[in-house]
C-alpha positions as CSV (number, residue, x, y, z in Angstrom):
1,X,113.4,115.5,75.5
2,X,114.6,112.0,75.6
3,X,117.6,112.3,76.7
4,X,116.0,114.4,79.6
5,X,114.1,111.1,80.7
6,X,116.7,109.1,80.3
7,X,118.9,111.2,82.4
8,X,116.3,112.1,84.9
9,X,115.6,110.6,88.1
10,X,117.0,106.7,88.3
11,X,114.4,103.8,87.7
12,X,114.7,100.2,88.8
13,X,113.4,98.5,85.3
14,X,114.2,99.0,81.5
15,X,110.1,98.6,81.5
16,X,109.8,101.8,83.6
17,X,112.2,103.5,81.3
18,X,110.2,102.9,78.7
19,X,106.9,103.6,80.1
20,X,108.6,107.0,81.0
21,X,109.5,107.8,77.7
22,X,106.4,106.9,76.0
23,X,104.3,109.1,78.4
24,X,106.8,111.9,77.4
25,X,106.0,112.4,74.0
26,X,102.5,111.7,74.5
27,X,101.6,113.9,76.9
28,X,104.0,116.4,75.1
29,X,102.9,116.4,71.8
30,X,99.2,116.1,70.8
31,X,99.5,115.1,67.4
32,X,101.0,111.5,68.1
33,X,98.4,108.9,68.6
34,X,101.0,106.0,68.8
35,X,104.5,105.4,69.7
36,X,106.8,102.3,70.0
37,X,109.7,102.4,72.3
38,X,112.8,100.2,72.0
39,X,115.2,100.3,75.3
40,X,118.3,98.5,75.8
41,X,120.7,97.9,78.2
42,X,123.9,96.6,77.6
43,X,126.0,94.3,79.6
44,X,123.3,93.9,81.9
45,X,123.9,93.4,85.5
46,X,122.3,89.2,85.7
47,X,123.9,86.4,86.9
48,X,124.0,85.0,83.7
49,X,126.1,86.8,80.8
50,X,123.4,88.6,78.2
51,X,125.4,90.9,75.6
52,X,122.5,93.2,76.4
53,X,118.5,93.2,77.3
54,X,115.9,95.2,75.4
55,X,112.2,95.9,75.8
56,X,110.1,97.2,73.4
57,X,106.1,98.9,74.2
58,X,103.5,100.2,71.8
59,X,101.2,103.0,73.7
60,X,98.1,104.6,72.3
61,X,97.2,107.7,73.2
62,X,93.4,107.5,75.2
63,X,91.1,108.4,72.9
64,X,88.3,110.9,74.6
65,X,84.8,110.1,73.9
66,X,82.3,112.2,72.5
67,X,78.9,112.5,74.3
């Protein structure tokens, strides 16, 4: 399922990846409340030399309110 996102349509920002991702397997599987994504690129393409960025996110899943 990952590896679907990842080589899915292109996305500007490792962020947006991420995002991606994390919407993924919530929306996909309803008994994770929480998930932490780690993304990295390596090598970059920055003016300045980086052996690699990474971004991590936490998302929650929205939690539905009783009446």
């Amino acid at each position: 399922m990952i590896k679907k996102v990842v080589e899915g349509p292109p996305v500007a920002l490792v962020e947006a990846l991420a995002e991606n991702i994390a919407s993924t397997l919530l929306d996909s599987y309803s008994r994770i409340s929480e998930v932490t994504i780690r993304v990295t690129k390596p090598n970059p393409p920055v003016a300045i030399h980086f052996s690699g960025l990474a971004v991590e996110i936490r998302r929650k899943r929205m939690q539905e309110r009783g009446i």
